[in-house]
N, CA, C and O atoms as CSV, one atom per row, in Angstrom:
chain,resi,resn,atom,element,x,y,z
A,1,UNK,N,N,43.329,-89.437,40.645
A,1,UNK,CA,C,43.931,-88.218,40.156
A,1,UNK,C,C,45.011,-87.774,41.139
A,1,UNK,O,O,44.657,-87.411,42.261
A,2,UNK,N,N,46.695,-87.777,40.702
A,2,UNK,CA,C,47.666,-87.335,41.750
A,2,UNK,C,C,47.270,-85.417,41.629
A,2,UNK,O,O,46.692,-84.660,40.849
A,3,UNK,N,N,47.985,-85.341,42.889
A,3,UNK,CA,C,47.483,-83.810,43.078
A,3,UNK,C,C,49.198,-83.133,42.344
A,3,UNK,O,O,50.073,-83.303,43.192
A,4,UNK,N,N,49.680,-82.558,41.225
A,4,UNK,CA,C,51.172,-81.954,41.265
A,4,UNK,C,C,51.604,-81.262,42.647
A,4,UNK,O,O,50.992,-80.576,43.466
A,5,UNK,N,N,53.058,-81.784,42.546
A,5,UNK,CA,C,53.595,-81.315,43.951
A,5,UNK,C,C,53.458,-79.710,43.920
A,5,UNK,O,O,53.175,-79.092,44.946
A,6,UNK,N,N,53.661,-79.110,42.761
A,6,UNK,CA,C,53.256,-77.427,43.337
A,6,UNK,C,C,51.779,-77.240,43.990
A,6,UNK,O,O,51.305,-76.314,44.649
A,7,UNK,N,N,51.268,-78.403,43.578
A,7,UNK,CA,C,49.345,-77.633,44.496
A,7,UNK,C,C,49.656,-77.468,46.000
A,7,UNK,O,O,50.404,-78.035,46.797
A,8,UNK,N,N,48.632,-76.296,46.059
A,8,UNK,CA,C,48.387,-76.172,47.821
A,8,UNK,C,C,46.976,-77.099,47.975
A,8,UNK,O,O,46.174,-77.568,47.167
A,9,UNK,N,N,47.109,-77.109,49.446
A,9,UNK,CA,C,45.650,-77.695,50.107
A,9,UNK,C,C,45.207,-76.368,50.407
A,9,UNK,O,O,45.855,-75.590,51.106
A,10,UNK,N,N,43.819,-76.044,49.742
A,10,UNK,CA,C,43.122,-74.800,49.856
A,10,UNK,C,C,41.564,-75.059,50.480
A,10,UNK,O,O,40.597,-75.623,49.968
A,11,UNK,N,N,41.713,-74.479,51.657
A,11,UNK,CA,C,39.872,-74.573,52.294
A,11,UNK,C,C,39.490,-73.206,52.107
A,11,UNK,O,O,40.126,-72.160,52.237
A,12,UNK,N,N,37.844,-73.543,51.640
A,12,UNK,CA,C,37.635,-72.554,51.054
A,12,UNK,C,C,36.338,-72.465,52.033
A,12,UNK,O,O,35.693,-73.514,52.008
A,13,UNK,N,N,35.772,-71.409,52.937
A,13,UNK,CA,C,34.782,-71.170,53.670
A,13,UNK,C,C,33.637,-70.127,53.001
A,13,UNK,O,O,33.905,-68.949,52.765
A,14,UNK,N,N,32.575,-70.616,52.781
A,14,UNK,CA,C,31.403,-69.849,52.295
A,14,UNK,C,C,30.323,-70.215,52.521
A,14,UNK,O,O,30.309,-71.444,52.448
A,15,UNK,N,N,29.010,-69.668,52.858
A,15,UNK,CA,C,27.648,-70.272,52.894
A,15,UNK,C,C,27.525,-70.073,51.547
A,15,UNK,O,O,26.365,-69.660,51.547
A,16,UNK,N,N,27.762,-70.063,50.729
A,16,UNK,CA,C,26.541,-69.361,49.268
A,16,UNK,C,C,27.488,-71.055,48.564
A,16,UNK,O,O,28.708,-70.893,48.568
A,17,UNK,N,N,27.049,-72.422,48.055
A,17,UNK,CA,C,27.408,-72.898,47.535
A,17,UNK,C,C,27.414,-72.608,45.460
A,17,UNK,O,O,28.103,-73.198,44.627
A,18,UNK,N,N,26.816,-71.974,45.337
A,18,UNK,CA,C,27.340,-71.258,44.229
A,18,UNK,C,C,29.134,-70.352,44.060
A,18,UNK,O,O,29.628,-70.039,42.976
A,19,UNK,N,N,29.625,-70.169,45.095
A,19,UNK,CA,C,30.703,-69.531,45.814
A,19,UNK,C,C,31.392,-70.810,45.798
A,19,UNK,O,O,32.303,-70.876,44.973
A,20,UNK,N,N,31.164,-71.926,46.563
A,20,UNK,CA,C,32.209,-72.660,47.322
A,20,UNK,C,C,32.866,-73.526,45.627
A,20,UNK,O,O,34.006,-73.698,45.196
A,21,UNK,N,N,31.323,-73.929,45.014
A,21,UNK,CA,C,31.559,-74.306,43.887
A,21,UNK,C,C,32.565,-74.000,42.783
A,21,UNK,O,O,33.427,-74.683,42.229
A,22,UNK,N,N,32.120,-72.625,42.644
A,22,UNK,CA,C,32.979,-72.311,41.569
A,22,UNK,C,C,34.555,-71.650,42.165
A,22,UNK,O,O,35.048,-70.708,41.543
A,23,UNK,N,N,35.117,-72.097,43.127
A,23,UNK,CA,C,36.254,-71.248,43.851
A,23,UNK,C,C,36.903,-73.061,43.492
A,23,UNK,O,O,37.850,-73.257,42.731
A,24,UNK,N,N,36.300,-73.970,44.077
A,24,UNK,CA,C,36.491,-75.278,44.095
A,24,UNK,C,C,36.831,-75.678,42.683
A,24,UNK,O,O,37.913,-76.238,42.510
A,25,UNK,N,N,35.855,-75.407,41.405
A,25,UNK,CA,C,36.074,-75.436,40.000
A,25,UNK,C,C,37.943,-74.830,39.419
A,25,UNK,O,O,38.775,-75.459,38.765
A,26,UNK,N,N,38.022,-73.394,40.013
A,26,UNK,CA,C,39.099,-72.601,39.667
A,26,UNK,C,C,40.186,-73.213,40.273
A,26,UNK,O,O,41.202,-73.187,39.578
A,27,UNK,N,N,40.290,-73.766,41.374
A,27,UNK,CA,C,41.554,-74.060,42.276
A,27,UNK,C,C,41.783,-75.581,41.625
A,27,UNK,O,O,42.888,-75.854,41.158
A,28,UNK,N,N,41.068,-76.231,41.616
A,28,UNK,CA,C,41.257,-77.263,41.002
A,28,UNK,C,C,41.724,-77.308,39.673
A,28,UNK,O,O,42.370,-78.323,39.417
A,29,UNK,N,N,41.550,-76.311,38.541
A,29,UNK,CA,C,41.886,-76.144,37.451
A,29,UNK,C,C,43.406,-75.652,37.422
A,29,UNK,O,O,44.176,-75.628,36.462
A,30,UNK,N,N,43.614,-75.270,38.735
A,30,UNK,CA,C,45.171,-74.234,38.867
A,30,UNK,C,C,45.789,-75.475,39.251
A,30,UNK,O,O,46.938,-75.351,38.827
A,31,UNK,N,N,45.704,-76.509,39.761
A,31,UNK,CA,C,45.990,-77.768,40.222
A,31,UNK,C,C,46.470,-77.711,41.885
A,31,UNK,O,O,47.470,-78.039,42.524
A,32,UNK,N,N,45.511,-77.268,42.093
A,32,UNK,CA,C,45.237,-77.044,43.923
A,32,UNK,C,C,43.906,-78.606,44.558
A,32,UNK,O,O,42.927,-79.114,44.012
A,33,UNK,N,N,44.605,-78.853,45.914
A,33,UNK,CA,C,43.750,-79.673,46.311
A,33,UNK,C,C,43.072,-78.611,47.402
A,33,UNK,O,O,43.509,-77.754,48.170
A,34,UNK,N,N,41.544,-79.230,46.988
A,34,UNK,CA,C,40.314,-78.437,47.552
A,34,UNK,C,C,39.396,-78.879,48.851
A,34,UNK,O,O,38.594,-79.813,48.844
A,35,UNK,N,N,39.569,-78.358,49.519
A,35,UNK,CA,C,38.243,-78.437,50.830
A,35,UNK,C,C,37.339,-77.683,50.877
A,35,UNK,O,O,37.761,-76.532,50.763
A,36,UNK,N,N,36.039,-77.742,51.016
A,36,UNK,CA,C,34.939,-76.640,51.612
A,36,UNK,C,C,34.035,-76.501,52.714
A,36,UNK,O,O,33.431,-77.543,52.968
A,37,UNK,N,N,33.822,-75.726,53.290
A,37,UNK,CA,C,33.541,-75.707,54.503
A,37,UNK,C,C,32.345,-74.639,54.227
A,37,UNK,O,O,32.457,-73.611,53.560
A,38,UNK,N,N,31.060,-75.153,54.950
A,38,UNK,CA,C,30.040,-74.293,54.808
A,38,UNK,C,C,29.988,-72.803,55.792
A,38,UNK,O,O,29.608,-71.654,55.563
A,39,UNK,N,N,30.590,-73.512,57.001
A,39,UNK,CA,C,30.517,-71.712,57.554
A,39,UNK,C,C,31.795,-71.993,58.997
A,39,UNK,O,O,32.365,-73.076,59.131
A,40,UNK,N,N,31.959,-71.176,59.637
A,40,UNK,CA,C,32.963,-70.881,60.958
A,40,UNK,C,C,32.884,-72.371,61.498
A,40,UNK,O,O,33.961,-72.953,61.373
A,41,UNK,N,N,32.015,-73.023,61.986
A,41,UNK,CA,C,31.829,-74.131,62.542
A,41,UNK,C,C,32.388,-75.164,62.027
A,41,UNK,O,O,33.207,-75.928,62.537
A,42,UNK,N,N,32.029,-75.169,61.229
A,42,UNK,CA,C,32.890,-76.827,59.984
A,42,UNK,C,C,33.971,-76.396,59.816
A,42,UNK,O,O,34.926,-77.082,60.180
A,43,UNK,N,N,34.172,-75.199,59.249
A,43,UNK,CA,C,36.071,-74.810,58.693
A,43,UNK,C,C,36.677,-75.366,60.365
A,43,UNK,O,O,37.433,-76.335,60.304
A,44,UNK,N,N,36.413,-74.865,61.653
A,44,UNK,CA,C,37.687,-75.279,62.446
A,44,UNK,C,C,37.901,-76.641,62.771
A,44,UNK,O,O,38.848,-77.358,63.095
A,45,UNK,N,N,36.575,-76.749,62.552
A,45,UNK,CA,C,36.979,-79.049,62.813
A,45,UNK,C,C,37.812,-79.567,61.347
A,45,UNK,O,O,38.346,-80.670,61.234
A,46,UNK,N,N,37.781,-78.498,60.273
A,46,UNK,CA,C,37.865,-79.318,59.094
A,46,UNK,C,C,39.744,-78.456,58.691
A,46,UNK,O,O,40.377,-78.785,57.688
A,47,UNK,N,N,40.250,-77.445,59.670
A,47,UNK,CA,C,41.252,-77.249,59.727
A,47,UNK,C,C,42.265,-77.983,60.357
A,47,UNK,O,O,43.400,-78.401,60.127
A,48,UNK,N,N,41.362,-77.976,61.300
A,48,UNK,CA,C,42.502,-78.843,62.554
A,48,UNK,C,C,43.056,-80.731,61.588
A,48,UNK,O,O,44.230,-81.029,61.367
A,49,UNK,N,N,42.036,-81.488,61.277
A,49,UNK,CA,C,42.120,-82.283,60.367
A,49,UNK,C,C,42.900,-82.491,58.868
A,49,UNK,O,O,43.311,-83.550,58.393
A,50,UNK,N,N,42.962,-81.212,58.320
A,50,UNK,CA,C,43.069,-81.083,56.940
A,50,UNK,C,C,44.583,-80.123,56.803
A,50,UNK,O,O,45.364,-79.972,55.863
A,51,UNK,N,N,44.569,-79.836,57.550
A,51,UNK,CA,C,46.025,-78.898,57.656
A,51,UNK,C,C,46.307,-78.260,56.580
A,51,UNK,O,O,47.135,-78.782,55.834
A,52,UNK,N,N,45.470,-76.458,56.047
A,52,UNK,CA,C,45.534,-76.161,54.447
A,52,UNK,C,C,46.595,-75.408,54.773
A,52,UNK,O,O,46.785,-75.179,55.968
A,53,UNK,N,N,47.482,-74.881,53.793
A,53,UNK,CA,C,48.079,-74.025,53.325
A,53,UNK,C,C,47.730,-72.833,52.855
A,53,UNK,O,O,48.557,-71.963,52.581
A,54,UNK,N,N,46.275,-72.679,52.703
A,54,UNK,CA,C,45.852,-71.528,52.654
A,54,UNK,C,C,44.380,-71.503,53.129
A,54,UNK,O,O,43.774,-72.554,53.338
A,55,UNK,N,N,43.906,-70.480,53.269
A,55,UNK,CA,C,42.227,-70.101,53.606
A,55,UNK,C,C,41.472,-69.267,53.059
A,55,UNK,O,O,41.996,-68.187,52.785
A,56,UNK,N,N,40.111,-69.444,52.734
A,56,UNK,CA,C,39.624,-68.461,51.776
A,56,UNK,C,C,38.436,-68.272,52.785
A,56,UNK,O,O,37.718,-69.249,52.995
A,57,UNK,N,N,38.231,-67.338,53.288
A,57,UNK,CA,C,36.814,-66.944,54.376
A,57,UNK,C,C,36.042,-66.353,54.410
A,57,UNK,O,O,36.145,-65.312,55.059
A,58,UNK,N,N,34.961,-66.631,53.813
A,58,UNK,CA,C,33.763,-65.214,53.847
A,58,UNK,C,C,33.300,-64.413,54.804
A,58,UNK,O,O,33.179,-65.010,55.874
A,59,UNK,N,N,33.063,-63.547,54.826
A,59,UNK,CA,C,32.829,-62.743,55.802
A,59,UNK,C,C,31.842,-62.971,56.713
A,59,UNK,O,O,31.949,-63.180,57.921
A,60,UNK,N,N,30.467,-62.887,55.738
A,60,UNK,CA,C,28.857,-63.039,56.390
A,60,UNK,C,C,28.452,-64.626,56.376
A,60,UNK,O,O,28.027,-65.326,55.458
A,61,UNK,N,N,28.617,-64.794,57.142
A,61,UNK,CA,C,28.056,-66.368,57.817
A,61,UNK,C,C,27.178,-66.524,58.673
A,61,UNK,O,O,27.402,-65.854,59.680
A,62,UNK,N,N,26.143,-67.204,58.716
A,62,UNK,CA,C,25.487,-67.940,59.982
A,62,UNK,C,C,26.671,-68.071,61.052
A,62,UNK,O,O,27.878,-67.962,60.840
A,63,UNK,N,N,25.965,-68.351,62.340
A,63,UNK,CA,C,27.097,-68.932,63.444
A,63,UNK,C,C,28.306,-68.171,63.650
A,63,UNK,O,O,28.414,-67.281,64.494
A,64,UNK,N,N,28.944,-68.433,63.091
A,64,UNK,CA,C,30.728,-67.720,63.066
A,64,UNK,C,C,30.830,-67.028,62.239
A,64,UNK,O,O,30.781,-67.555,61.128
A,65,UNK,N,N,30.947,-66.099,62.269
A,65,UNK,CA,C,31.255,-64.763,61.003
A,65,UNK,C,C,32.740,-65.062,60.562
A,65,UNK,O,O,33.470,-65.931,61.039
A,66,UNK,N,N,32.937,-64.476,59.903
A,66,UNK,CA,C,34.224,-64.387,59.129
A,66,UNK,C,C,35.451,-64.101,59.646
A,66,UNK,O,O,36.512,-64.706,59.490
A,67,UNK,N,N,35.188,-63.056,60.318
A,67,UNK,CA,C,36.116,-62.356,61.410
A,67,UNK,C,C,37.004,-63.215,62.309
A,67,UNK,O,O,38.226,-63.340,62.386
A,68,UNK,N,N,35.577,-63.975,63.216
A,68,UNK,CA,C,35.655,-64.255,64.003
A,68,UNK,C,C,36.431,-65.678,63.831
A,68,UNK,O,O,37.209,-66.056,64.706
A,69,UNK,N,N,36.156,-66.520,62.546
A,69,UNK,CA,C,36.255,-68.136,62.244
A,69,UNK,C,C,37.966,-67.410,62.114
A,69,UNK,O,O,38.714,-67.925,62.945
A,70,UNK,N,N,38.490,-66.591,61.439
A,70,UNK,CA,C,40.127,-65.839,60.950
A,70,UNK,C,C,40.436,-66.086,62.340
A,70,UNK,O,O,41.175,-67.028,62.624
A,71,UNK,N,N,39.860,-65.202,63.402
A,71,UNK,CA,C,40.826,-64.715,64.474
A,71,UNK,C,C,41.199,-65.786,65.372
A,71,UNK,O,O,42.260,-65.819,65.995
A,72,UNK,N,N,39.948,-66.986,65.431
A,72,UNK,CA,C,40.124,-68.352,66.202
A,72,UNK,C,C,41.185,-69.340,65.693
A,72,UNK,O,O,41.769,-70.206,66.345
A,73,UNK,N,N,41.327,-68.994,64.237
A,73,UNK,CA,C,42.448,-69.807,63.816
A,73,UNK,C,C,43.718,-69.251,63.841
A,73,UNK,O,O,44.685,-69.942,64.164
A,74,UNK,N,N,43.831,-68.056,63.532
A,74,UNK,CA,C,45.314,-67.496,63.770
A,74,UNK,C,C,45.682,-67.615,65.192
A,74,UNK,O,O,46.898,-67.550,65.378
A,75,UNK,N,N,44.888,-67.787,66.344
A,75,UNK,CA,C,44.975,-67.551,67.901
A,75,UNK,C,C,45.454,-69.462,68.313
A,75,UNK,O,O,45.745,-69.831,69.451
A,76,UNK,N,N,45.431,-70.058,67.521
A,76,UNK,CA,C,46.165,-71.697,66.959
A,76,UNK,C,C,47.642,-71.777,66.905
A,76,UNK,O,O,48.077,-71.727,65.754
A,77,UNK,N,N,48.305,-71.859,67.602
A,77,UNK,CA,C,50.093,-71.625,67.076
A,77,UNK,C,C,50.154,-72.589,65.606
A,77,UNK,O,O,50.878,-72.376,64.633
A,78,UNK,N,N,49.050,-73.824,65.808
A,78,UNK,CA,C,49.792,-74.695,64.238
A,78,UNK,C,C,49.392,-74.322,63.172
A,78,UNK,O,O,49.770,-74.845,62.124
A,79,UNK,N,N,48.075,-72.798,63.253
A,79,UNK,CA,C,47.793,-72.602,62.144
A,79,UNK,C,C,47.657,-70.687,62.068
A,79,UNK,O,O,46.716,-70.042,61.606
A,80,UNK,N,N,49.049,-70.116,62.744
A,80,UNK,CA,C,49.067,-69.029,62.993
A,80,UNK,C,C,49.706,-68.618,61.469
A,80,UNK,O,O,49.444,-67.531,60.954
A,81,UNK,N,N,50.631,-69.692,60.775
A,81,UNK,CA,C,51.601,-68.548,59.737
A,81,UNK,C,C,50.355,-69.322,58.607
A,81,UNK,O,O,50.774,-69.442,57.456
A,82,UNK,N,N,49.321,-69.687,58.783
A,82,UNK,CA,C,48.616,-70.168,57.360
A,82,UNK,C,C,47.869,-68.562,57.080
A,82,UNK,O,O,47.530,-67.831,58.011
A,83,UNK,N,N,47.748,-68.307,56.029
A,83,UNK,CA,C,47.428,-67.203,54.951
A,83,UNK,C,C,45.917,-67.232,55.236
A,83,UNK,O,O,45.396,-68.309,54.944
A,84,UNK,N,N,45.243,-66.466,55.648
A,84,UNK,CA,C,43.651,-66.440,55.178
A,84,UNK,C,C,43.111,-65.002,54.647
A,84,UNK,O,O,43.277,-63.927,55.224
A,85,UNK,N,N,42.404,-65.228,53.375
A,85,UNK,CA,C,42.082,-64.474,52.084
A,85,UNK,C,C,40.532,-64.279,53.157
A,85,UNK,O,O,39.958,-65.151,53.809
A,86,UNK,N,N,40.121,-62.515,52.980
A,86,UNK,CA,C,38.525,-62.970,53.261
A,86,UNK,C,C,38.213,-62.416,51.928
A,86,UNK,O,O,38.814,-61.796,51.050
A,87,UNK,N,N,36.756,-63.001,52.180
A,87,UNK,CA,C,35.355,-63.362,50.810
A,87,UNK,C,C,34.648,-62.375,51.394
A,87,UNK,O,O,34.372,-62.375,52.593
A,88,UNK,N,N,34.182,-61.124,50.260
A,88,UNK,CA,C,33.087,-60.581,50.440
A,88,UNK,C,C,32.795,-59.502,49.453
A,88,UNK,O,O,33.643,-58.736,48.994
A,89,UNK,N,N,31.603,-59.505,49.185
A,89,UNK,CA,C,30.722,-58.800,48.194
A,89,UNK,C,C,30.429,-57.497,48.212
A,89,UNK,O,O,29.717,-56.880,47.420
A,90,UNK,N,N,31.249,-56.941,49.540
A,90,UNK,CA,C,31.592,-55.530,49.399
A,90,UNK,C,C,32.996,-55.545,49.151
A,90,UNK,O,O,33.796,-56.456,49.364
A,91,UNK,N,N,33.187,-54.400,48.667
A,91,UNK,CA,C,34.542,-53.690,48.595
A,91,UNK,C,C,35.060,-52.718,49.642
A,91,UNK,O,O,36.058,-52.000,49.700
A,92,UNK,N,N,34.178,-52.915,50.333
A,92,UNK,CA,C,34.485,-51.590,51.627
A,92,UNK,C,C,36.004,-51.084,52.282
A,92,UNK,O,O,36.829,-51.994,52.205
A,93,UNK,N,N,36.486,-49.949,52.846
A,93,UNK,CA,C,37.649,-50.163,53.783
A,93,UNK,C,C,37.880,-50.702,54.988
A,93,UNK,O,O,38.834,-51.267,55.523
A,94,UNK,N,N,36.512,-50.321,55.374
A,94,UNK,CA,C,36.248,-50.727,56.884
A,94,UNK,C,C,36.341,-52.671,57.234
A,94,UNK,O,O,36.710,-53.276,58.240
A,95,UNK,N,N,35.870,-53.120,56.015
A,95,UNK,CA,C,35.816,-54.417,55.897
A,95,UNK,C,C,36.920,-54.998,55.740
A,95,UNK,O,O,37.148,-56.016,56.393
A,96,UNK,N,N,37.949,-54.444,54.757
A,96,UNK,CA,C,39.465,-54.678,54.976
A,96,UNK,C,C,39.884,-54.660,55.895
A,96,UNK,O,O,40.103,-55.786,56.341
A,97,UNK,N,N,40.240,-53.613,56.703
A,97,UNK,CA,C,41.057,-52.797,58.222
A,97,UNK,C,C,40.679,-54.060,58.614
A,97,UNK,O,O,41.569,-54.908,58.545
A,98,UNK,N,N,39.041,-54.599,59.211
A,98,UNK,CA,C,38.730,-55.464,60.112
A,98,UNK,C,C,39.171,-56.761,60.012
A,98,UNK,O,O,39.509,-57.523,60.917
A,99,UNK,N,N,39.132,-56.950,58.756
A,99,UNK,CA,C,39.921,-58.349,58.195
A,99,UNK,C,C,41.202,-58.701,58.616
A,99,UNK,O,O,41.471,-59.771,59.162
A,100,UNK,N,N,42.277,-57.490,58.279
A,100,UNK,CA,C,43.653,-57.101,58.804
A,100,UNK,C,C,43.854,-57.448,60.472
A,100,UNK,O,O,44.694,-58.039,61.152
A,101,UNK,N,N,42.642,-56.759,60.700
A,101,UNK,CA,C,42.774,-56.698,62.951
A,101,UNK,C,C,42.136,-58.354,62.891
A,101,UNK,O,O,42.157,-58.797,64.039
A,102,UNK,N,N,41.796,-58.985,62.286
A,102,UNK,CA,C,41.257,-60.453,62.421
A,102,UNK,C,C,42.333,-61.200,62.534
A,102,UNK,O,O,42.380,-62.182,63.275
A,103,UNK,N,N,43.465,-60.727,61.679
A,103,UNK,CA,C,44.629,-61.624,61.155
A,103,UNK,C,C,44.679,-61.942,59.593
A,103,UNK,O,O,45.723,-62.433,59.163
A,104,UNK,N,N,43.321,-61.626,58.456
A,104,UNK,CA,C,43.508,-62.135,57.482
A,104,UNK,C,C,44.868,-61.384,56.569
A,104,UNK,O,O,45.235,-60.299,57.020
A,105,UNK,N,N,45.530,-61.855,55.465
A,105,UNK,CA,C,46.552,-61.574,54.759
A,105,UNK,C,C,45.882,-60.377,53.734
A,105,UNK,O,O,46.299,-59.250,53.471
A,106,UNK,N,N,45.155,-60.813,53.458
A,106,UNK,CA,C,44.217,-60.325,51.854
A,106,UNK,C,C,43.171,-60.455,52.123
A,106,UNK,O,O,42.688,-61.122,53.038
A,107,UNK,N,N,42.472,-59.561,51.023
A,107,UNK,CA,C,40.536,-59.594,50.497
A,107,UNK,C,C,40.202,-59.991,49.385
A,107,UNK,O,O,41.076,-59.594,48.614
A,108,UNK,N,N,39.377,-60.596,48.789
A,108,UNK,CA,C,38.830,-60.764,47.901
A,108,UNK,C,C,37.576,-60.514,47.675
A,108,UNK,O,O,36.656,-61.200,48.121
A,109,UNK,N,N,37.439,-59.451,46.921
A,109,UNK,CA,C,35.763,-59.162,46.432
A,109,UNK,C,C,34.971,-60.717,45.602
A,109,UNK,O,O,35.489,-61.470,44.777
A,110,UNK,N,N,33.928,-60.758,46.060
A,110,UNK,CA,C,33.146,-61.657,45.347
A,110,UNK,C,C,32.235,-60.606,44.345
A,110,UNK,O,O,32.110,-59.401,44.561
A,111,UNK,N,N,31.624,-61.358,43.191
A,111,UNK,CA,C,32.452,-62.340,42.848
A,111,UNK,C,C,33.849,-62.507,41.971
A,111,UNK,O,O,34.034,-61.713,41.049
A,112,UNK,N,N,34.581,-63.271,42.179
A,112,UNK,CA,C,35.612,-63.408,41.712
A,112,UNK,C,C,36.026,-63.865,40.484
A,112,UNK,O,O,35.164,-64.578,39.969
A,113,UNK,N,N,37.145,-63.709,39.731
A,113,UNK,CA,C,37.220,-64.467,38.628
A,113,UNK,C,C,38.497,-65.814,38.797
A,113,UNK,O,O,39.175,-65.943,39.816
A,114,UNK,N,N,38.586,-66.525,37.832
A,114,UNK,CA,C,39.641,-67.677,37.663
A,114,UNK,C,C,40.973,-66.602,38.142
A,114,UNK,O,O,41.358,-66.691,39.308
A,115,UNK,N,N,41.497,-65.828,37.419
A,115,UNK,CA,C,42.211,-65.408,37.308
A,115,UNK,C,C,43.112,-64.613,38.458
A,115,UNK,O,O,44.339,-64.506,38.449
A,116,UNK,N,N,41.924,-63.931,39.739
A,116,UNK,CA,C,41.869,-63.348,40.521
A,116,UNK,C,C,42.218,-64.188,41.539
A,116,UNK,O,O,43.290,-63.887,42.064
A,117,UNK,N,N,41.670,-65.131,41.982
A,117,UNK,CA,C,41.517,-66.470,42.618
A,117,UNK,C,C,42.873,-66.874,42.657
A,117,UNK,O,O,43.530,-66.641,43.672
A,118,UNK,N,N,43.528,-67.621,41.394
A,118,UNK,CA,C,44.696,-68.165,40.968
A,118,UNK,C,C,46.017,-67.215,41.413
A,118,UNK,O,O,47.007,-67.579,42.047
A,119,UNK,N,N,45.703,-65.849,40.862
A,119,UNK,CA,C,46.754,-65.066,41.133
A,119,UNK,C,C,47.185,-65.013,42.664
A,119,UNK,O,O,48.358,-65.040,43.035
A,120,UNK,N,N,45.637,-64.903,43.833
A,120,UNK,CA,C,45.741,-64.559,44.956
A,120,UNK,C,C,46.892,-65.759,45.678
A,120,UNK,O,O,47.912,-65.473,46.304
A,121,UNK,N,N,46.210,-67.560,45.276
A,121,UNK,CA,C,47.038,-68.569,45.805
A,121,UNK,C,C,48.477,-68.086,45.619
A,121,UNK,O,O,49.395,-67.959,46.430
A,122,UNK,N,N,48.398,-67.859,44.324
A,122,UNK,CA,C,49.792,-67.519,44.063
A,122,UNK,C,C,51.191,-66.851,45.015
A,122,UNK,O,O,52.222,-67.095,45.642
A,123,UNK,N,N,50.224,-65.816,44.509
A,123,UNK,CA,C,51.023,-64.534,45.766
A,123,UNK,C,C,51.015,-64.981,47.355
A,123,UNK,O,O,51.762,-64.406,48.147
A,124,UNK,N,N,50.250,-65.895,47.721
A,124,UNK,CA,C,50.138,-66.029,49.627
A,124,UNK,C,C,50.434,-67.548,49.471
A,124,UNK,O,O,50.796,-68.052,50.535
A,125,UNK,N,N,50.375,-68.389,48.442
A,125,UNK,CA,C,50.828,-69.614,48.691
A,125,UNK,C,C,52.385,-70.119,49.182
A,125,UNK,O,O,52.690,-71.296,49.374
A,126,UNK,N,N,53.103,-69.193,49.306
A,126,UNK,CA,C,54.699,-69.408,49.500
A,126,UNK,C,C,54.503,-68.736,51.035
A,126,UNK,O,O,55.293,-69.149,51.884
A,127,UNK,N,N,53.909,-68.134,51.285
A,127,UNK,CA,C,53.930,-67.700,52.690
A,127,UNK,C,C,54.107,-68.719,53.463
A,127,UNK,O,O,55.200,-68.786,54.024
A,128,UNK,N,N,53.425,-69.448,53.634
A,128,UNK,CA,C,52.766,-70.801,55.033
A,128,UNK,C,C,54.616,-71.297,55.101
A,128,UNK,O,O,55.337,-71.487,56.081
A,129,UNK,N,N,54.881,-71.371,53.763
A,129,UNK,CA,C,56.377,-72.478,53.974
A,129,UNK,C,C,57.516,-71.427,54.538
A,129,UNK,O,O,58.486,-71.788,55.205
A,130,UNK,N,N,57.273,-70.250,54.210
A,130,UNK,CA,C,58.741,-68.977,54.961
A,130,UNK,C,C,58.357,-69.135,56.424
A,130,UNK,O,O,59.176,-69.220,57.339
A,131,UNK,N,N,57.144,-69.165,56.548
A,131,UNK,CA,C,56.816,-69.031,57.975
A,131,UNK,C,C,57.641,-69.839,58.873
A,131,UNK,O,O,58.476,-69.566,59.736
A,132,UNK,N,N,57.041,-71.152,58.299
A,132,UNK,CA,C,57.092,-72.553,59.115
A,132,UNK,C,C,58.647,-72.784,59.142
A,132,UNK,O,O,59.114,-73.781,59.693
């Protein structure tokens, strides 16, 4: 299966594989190539390797929280202008702001829809290339 040249490479970080699944289902349907990473630990070995164009990060993780997996990668010069979306099942402000002071671009409430998902690549997928 060729990937169309508009797809991004999208890693998508979540413990809940019901999550990683269906984010993996949607991006792939938008014609995005997909990575998943179970929590903070795997996403940075599987960044440094995989070089995405975008990031999708949940917040509440084992090991590396959400925050923390954002702020280690933006603190990366090769993966400072990549976009990272956080994942989480609140809607809170406080959870935003912190996301923002992490480095992430955007939030995404879980759970999400196709539509929500698609739109988000959308809008932050042209970022990584103005940057660079």
């Amino acid at each position: 299966m060729s990937i169309p040249s508009s797809g991004l490479k999208v890693l998508v970080i979540d413990d809940s594989n019901t999550i990683r699944r269906s984010a993996e289902i949607f991006l792939k349907q938008g014609g995005h190539e997909v990575l998943l990473a179970e929590d903070g630990f795997d996403a940075l070995s599987k960044v440094n390797d995989y070089e995405p164009d975008l990031i999708f990060c949940d917040i509440l993780m084992p090991r590396l929280d959400g925050y923390q997996t954002c702020a280690i990668i933006k603190r990366n010069v090769r993966f400072s202008g990549v976009p990272i979306v956080m994942l989480s099942s609140k809607d809170g402000v406080f959870d935003k702001a912190r996301g923002r002071m992490a480095g992430s671009q955007d939030y995404l409430t879980k759970p999400f829809t196709k539509d929500q998902l698609l739109q988000t690549v959308l809008a932050l997928g042209s970022l990584k290339q103005r940057e660079v």
